[in-house]
N, CA, C and O of each residue as an XYZ file, in Angstrom:
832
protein
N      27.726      4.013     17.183
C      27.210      4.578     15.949
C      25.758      5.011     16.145
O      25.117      4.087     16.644
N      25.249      5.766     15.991
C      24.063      6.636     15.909
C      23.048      5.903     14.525
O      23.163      5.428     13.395
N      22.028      6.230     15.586
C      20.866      5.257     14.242
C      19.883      7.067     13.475
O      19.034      7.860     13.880
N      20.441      6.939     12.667
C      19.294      8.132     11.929
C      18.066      8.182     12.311
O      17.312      9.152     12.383
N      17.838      6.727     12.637
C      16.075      6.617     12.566
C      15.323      7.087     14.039
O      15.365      6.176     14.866
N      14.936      7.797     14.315
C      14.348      8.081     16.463
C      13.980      6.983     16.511
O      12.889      6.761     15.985
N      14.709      5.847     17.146
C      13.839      4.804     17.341
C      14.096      5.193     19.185
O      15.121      5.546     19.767
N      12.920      4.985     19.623
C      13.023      5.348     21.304
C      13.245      3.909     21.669
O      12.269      3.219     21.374
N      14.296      3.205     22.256
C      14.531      1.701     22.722
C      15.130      1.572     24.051
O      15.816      2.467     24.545
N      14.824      0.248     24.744
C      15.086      0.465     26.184
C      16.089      0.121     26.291
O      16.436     -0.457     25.261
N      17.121      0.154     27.298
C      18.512     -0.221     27.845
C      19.258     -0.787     26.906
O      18.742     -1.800     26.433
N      20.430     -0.451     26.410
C      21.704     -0.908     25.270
C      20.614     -0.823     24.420
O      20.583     -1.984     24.012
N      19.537     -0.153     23.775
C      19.224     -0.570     22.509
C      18.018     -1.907     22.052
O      17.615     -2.362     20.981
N      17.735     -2.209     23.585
C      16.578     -2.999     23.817
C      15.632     -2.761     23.447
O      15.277     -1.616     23.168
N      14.782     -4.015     23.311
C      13.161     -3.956     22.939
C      12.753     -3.130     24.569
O      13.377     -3.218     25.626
N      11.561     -2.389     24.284
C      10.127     -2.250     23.369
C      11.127     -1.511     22.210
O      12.302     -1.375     22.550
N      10.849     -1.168     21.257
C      11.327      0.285     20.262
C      10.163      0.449     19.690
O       9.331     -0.366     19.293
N      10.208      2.064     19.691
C       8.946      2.957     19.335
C       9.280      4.143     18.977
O       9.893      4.976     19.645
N       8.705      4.268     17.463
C       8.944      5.436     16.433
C       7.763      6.075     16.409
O       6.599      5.710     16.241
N       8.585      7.659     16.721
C       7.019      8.714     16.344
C       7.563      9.655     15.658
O       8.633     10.193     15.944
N       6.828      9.928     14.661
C       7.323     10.738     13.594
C       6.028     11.648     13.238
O       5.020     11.114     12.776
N       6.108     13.244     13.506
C       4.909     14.465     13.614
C       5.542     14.969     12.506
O       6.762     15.049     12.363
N       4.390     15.432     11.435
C       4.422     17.063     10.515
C       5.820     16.988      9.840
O       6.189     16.053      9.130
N       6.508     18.023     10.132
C       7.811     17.972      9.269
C       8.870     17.680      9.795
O       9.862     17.910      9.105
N       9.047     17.213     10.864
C      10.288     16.575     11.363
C      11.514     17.465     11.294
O      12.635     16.957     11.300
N      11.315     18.937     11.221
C      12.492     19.668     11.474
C      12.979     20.557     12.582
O      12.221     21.406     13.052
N      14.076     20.423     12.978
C      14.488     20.966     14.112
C      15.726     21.767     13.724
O      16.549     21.539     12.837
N      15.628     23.131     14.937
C      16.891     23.744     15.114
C      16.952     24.583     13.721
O      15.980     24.970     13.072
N      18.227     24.755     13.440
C      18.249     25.377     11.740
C      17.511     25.142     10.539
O      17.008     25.845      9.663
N      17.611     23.957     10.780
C      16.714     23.171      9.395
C      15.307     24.111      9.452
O      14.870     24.946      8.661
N      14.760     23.566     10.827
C      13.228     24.147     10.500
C      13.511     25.621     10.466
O      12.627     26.101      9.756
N      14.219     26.466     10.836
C      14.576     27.929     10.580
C      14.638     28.358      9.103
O      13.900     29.091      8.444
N      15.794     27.644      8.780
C      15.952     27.559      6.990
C      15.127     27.212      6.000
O      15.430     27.766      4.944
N      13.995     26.353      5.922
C      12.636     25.729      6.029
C      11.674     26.790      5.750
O      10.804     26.809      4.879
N      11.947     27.611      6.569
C      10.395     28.511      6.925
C      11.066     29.716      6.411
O      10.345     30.314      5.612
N      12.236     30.280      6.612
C      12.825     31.408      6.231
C      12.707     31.110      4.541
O      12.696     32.254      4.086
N      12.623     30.257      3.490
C      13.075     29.903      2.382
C      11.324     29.705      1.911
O      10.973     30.536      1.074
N      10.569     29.020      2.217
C       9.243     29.294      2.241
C       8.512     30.830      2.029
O       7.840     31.196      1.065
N       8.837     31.518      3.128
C       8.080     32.826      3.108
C       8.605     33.791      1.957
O       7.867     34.616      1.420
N      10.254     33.576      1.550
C      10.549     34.563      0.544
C      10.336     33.921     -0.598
O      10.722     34.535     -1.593
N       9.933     33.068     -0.748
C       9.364     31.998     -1.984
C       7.909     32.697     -2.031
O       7.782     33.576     -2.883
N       6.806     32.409     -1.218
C       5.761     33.085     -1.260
C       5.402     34.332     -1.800
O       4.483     34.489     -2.604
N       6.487     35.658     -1.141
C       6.582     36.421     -1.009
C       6.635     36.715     -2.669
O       5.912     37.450     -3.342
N       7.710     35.903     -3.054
C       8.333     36.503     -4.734
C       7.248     35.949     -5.669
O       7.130     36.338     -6.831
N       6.283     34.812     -4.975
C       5.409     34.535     -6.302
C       4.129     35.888     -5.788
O       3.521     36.710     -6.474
N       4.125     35.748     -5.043
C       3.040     37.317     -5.019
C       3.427     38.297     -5.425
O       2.626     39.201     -5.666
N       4.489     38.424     -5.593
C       5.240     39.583     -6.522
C       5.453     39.844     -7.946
O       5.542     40.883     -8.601
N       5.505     38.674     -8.217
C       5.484     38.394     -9.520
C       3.561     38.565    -10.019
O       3.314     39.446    -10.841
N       2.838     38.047     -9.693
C       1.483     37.930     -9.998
C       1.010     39.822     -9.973
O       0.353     40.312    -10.892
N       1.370     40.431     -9.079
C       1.336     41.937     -9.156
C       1.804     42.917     -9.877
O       1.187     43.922    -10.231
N       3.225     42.553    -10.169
C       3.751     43.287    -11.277
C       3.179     42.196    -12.527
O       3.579     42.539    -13.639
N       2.404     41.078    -12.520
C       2.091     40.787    -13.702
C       0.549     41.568    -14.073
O       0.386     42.429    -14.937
N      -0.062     41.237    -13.541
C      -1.104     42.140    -13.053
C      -1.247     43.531    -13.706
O      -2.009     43.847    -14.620
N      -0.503     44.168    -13.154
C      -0.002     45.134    -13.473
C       0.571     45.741    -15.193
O       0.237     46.761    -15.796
N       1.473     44.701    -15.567
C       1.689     45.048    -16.842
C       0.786     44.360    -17.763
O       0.796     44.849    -18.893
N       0.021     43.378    -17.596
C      -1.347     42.820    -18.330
C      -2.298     43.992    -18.580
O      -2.648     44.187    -19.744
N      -2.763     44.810    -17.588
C      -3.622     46.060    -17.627
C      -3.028     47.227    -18.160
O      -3.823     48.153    -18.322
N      -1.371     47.535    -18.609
C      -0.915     48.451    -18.891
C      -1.176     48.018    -20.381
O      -1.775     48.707    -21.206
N      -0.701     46.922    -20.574
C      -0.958     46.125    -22.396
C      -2.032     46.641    -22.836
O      -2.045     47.338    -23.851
N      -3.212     46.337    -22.050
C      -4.667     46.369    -22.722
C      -4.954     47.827    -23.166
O      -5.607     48.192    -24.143
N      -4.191     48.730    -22.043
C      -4.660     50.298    -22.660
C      -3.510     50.510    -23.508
O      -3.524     51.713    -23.772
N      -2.746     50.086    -23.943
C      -1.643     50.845    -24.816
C      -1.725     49.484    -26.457
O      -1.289     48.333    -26.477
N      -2.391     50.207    -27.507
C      -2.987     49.231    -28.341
C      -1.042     49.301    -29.057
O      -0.990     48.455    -29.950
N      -0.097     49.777    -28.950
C       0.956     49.498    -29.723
C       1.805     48.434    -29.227
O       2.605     47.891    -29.989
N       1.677     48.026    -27.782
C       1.681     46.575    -27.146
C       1.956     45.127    -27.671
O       1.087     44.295    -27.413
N       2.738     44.839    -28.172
C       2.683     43.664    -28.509
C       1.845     42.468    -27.692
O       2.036     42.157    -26.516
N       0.871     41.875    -28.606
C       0.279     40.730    -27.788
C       0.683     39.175    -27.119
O      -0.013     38.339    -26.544
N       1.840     39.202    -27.404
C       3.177     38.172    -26.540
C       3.176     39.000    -24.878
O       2.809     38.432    -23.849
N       3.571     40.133    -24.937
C       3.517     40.480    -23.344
C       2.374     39.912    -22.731
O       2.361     39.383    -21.620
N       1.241     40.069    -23.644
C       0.037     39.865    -22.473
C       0.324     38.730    -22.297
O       0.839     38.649    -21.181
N       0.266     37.409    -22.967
C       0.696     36.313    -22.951
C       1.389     35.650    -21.701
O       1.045     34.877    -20.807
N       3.092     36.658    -22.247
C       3.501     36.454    -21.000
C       3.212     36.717    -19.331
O       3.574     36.106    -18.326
N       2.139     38.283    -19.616
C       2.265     38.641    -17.957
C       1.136     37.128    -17.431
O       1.171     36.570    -16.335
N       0.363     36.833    -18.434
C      -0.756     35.734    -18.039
C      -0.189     34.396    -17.593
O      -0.623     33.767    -16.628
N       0.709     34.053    -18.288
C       1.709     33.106    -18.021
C       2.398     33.090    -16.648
O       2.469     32.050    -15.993
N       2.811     34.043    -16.302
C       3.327     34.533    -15.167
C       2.540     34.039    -13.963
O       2.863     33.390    -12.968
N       1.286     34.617    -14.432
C       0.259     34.980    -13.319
C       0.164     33.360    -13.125
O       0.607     32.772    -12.139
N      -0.363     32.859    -14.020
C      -0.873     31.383    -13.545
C       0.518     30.731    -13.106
O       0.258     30.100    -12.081
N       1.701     30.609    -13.368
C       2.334     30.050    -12.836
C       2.662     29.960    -11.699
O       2.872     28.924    -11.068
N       2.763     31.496    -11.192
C       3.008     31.632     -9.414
C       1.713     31.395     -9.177
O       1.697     31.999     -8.105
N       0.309     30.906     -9.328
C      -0.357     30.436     -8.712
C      -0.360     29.044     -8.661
O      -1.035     28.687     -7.696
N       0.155     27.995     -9.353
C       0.489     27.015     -9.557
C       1.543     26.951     -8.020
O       1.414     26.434     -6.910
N       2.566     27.761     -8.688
C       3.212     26.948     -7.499
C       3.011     27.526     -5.921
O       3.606     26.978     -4.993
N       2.135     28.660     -5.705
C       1.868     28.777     -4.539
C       1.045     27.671     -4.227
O       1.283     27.147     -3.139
N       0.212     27.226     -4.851
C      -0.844     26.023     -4.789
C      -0.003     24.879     -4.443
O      -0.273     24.137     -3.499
N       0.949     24.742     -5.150
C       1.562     23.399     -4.371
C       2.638     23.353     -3.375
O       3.259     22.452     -2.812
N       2.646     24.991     -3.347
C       3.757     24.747     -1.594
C       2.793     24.982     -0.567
O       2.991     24.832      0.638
N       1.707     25.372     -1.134
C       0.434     25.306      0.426
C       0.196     23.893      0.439
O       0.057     23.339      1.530
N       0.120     23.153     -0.754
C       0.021     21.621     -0.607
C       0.836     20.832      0.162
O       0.714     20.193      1.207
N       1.695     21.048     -0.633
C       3.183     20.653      0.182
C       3.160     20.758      2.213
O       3.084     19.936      3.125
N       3.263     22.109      2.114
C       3.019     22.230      3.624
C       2.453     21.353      4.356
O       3.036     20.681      5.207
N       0.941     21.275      4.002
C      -0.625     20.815      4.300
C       0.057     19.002      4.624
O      -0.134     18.325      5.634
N       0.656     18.722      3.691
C       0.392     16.957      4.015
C       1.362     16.740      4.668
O       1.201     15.794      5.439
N       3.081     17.572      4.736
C       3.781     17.421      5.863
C       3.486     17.787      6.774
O       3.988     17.269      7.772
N       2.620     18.759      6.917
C       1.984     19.120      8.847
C       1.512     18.056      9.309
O       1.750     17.552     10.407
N       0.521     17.512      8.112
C      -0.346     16.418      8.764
C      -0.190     15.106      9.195
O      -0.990     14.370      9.772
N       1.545     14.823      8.645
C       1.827     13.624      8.728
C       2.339     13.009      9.937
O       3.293     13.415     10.599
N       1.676     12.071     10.145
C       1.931     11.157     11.451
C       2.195      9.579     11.435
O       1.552      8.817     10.713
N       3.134      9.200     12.243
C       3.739      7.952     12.060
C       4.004      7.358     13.537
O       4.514      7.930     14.500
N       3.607      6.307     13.454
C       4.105      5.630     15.170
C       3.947      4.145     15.038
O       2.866      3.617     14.779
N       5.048      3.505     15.223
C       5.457      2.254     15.387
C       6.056      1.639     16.430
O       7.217      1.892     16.751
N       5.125      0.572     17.191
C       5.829      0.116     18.402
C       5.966     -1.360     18.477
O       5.032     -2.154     18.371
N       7.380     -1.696     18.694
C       7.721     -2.919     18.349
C       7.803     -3.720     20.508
O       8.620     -3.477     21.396
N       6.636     -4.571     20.506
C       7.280     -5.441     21.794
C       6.466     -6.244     22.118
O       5.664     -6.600     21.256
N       6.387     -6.756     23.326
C       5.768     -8.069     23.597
C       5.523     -9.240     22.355
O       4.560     -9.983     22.545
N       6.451     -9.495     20.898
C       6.320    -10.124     20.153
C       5.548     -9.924     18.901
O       5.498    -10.797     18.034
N       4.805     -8.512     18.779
C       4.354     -7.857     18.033
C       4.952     -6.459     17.320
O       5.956     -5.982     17.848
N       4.492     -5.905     16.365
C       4.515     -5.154     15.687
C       3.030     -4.195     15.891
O       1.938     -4.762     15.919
N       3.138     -2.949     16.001
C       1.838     -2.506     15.976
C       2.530     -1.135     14.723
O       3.708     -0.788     14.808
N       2.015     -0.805     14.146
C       1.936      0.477     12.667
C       0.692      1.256     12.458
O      -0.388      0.865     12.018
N       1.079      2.519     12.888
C       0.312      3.793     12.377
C       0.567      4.614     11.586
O       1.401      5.334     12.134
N       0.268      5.165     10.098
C       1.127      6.359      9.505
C      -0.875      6.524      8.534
O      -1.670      5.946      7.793
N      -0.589      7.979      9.490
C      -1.497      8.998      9.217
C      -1.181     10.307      7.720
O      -0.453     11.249      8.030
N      -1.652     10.289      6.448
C      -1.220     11.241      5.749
C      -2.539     12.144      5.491
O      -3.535     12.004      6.200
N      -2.471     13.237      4.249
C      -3.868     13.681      4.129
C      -4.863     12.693      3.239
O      -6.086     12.581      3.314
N      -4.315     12.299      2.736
C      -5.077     10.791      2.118
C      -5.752      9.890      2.345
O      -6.807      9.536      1.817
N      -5.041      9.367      3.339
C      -5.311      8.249      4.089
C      -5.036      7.767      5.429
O      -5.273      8.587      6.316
N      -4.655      6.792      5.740
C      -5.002      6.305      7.256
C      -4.781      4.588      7.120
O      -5.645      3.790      6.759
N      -3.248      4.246      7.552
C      -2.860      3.093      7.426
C      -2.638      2.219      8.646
O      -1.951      2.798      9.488
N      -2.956      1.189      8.935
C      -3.059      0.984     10.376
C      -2.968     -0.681     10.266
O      -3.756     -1.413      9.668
N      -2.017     -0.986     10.864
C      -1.610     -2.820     11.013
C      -0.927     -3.466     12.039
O      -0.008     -2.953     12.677
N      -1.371     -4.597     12.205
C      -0.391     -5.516     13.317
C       0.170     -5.815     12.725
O       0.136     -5.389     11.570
N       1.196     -6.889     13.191
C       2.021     -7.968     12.792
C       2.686     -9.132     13.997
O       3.303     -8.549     14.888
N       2.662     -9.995     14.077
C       3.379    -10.760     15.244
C       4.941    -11.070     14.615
O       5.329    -11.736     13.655
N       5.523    -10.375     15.484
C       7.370    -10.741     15.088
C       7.531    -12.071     14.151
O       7.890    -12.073     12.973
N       7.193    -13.167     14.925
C       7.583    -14.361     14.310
C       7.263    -14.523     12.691
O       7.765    -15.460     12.071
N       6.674    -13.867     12.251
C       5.849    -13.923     11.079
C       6.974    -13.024      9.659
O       6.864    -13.263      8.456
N       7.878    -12.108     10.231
C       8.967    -11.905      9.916
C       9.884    -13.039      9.844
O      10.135    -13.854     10.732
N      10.434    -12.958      8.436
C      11.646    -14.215      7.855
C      12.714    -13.543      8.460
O      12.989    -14.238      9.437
N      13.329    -12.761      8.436
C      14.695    -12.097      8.659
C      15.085    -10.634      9.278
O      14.328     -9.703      9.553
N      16.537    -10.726      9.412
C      16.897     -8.884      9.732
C      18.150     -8.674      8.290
O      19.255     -9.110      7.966
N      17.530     -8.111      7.986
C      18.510     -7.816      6.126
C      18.941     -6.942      6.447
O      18.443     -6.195      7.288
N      20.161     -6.746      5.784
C      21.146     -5.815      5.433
C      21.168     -4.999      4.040
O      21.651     -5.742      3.185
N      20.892     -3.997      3.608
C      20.904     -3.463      2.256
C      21.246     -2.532      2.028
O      21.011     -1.521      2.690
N      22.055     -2.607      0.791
C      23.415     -1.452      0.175
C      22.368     -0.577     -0.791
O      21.502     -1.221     -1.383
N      22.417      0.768     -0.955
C      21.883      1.492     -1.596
C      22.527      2.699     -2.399
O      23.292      3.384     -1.720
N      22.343      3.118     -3.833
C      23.145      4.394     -3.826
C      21.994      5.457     -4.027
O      21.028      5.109     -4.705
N      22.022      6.533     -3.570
C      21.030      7.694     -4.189
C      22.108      8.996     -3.987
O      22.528      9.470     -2.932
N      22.383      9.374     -5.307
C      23.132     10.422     -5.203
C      24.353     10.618     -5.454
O      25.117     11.553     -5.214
N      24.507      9.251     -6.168
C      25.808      8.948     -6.102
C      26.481      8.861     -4.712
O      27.656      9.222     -4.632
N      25.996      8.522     -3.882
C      26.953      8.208     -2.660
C      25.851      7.365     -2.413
O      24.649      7.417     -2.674
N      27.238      5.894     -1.342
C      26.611      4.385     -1.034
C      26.267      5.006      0.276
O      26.670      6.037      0.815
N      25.242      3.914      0.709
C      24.891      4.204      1.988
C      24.610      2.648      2.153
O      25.122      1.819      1.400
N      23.506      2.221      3.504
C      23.285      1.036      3.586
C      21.959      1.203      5.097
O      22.000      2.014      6.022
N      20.918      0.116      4.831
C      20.437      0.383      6.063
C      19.443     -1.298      6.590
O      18.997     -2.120      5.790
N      19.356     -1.360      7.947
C      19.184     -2.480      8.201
C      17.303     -2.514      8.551
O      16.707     -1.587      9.100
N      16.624     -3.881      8.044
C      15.333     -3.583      8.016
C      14.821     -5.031      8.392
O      15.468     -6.064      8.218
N      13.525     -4.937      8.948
C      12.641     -6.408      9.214
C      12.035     -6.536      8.080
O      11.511     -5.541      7.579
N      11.958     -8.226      7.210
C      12.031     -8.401      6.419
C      10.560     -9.317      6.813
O      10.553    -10.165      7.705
N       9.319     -8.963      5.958
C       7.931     -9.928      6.036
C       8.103     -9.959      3.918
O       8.673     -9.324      3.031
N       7.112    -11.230      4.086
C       6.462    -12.075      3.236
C       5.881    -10.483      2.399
O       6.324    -10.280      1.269
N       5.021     -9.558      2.945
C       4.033     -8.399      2.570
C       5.359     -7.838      3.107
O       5.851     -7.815      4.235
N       6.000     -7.141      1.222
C       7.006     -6.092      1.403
C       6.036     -5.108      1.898
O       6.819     -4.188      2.135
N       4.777     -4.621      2.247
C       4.563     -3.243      2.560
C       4.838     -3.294      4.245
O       5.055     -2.180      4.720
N       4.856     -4.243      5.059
C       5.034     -4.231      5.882
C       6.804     -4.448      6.790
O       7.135     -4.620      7.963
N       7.558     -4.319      5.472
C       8.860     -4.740      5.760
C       9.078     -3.602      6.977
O       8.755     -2.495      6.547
N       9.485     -3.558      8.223
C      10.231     -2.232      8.989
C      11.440     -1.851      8.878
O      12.205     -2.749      9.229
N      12.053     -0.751      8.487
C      13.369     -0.122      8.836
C      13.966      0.098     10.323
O      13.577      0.993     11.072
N      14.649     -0.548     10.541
C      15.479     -0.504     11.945
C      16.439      0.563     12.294
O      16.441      1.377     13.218
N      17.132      0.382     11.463
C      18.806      1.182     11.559
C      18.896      1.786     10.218
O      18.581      1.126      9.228
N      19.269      2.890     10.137
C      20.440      3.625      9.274
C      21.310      4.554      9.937
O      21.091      5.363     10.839
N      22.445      4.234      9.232
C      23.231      4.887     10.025
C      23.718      6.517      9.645
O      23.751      6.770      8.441
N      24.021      7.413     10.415
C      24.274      8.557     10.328
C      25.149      9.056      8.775
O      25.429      8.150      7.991
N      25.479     10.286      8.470
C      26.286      9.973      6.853
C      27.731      9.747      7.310
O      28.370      9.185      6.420
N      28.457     10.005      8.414
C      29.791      9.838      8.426
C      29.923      8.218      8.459
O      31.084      7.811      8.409
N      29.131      7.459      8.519
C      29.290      6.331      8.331
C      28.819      5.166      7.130
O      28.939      3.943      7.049
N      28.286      6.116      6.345
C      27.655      5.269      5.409
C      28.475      4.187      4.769
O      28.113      3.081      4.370
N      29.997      4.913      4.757
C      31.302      3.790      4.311
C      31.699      3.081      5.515
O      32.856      2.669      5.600
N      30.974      2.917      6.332
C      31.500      1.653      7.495
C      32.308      0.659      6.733
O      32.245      0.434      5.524
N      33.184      0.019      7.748
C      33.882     -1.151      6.937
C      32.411     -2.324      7.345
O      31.369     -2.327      8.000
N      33.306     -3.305      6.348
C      32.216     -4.727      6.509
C      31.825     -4.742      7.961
O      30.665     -4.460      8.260
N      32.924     -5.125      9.110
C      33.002     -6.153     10.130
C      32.069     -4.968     11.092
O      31.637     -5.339     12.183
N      31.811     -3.593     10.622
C      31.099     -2.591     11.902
C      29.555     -2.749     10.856
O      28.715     -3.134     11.670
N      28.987     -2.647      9.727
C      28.354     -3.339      9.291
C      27.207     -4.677     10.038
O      26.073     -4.799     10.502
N      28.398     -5.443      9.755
C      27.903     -6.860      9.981
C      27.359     -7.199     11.707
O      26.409     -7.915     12.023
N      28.479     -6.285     12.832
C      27.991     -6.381     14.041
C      26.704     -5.544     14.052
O      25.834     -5.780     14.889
N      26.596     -4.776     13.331
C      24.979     -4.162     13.635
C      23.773     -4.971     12.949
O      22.643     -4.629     13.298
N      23.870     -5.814     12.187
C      23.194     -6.524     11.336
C      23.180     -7.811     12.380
O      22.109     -8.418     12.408
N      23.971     -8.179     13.025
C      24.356     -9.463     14.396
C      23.022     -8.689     15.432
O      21.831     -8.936     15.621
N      23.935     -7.720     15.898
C      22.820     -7.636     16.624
C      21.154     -7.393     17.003
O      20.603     -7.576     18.089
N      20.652     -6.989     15.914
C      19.491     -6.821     15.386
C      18.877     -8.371     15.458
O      17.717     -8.655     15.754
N      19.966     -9.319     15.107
C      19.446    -10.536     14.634
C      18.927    -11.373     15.851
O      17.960    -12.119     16.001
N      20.069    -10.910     16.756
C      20.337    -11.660     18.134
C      18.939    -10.644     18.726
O      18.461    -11.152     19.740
N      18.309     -9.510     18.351
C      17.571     -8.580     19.469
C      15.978     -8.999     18.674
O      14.891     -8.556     19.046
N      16.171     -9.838     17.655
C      14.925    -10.304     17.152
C      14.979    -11.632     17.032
O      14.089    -12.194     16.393
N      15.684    -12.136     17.429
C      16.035    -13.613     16.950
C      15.390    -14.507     15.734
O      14.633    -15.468     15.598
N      16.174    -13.577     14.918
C      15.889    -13.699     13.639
C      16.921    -13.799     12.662
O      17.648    -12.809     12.585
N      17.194    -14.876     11.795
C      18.500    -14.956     11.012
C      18.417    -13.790     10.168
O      17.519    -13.132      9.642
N      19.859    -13.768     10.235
C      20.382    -12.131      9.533
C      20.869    -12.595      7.918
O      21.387    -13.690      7.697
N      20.610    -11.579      6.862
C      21.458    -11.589      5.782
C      22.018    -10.365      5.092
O      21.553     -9.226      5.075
N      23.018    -10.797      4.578
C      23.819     -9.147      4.330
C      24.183     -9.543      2.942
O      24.725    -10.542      2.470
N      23.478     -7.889      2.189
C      23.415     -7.842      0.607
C      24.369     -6.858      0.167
O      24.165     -5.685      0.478
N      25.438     -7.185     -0.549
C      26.048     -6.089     -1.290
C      25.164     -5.516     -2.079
O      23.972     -5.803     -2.187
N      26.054     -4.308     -2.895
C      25.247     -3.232     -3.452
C      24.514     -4.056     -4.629
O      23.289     -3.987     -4.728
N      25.419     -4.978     -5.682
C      24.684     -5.473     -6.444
C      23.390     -6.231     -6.382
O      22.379     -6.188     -7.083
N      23.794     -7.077     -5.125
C      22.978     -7.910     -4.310
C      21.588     -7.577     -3.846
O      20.527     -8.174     -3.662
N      22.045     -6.408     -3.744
C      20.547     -5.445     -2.895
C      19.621     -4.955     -4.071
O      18.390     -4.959     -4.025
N      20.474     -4.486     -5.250
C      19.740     -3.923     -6.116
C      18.975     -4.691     -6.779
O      17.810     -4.351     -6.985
N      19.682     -6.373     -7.441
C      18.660     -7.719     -7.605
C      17.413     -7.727     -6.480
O      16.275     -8.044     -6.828
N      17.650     -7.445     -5.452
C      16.368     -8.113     -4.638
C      15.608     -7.074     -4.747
O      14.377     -7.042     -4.720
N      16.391     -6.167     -4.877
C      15.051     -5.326     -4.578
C      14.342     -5.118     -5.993
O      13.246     -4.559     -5.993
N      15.052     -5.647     -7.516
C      14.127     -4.990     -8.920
C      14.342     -7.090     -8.767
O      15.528     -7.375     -8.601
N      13.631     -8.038     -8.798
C      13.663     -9.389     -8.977
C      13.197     -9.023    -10.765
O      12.924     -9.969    -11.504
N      13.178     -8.290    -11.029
C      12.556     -8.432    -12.886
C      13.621     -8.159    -13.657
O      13.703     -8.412    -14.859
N      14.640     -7.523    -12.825
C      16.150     -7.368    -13.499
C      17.031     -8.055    -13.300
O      18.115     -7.724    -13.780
N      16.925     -9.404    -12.441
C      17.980     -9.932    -12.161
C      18.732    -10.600    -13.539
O      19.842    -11.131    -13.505
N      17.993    -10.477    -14.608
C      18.968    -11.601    -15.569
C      19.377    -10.368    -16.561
O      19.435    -10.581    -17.772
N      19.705     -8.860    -15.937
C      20.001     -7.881    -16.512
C      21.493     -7.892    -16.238
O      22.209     -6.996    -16.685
């Protein structure tokens, strides 16, 4: 089974493992489709701002004009600047984003670079309680993914998720990936059904 996540790991899936994650993380079509869908997006809000442009200055000389058009071409205008403003944004903090996590010699080391900020931590393995198992839905479809579990949820790590043809794994292919994680951290494992997962993860809803 294929792990979604690039984790780079040595022999069968061995420690060291080390995640690097650059900018937008798209490859092949995606980033084609990406950039092709971008530029005619651009393209149409500059288009729009011109022919608004345009009929704003035709309003002003023609006094029989209703003053709703101007309205609208103004409306127009600021909106495609709005959202050109936030797909240059957009762009800007996925270019910039950087991530690298290297798990070995009994440590944890964490880097994730955004335009914001600059997050940067150890951790020594042992200091981790567990390797959890957790059921999730987004989208109406279940999925599930396996993670290192610390005391400081910000430091919890994601290990495994698995590809989408598998998100309905049965239990027992599940549970051996959740085994072995446990056995490759030696760390007791626990496995949360969907309800299960959703208590731990909202603890303010559990008596919901």
């Amino acid at each position: 089974m294929k792990n979604e996540l690039n984790w780079e790991t040595g022999e069968n899936g061995s420690l060291p493992m080390v995640l690097t994650e650059k900018g937008l993380g798209l490859k092949g079509f995606s980033k084609f489709f990406f950039y092709f869908c971008a530029i005619i997006s651009l393209m149409s809000m500059v288009w729009v701002i011109l022919v608004s442009i345009g009929a704003f200055a035709s309003a002003n000389q023609d006094p029989t004009v209703p003053d709703s058009y101007k309205i609208m071409a103004m409306a127009s205008i600021a909106l495609s600047l709005f959202c050109i403003s936030t797909l240059v944004r957009f762009y800007k903090d996925k270019s910039n984003y950087y991530k690298h996590v290297e798990i070995s010699d009994g440590r944890i080391v964490y880097k994730e670079v955004t335009t914001q900020k600059t997050t940067e931590w150890e951790e020594k393995l042992r200091k981790y309680s567990s390797v959890d198992l957790h059921h999730y839905r987004y989208r109406g479809v279940n999925s599930w993914y396996v993670f290192l579990k610390n005391p400081n949820k910000e430091r919890n790590i994601a290990i495994f998720a698995p590809e989408y043809n598998y998100n309905y794994a049965d239990e027992k292919t599940k549970r051996d990936v959740l085994e072995f994680y446990g056995k490759l951290f030696d760390l007791p494992t626990n496995y949360y059904d969907l309800e299960a997962s959703y208590k731990a993860m909202h603890p303010d809803k559990k008596n919901e």
